[in-house]
C-alpha positions, 0 to 999 in steps of 0.5 A: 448500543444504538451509537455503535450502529450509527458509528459503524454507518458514518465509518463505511462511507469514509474514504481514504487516498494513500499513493493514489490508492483509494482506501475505503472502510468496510467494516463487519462486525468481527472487524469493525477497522477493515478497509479496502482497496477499491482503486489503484494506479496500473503500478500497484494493481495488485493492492485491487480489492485486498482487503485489510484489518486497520488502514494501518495494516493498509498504509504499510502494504503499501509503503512496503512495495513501494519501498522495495520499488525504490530499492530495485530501481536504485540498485541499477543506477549504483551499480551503473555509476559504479561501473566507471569508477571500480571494476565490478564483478564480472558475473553480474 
């Protein structure tokens, strides 16, 4: 048992980056796999401070907003090179 406290003290000090997020671990003892997000860029302030029960959990978070992010910003540029070749509906 004395190994798991020894793990679970090398665990809090490990700190990940993901999209220029920074992800450290903070285990407890239900949960001894949660992370939290401890620094973000302005764009994803939201994640600030959440905390999650895997980095997995984390990494998903994430790639999700940036996903549909993604997604947002091309619908614009489609619809805007769309325009010079079909006629769009005009309710848009």
């Amino acid at each position: 048992m004395n190994n798991n406290n020894t793990n679970t003290l090398n665990m809090s000090n490990t700190i990940y980056k993901h999209r220029n997020c920074i992800i450290t671990t903070t285990p407890t003892q239900q949960y001894p796999e949660m992370v939290t997000v401890i620094k973000t860029p302005k764009l994803r302030e939201d994640f600030l401070n959440r905390r999650y029960l895997t980095l997995k959990h984390a990494h998903k978070a994430i790639e999700l907003f940036e996903s549909e992010r993604l997604i947002k910003t091309k619908t614009k540029y489609i619809k805007s090179q769309l325009q010079d070749v079909v006629v769009l509906d005009e309710m848009d």
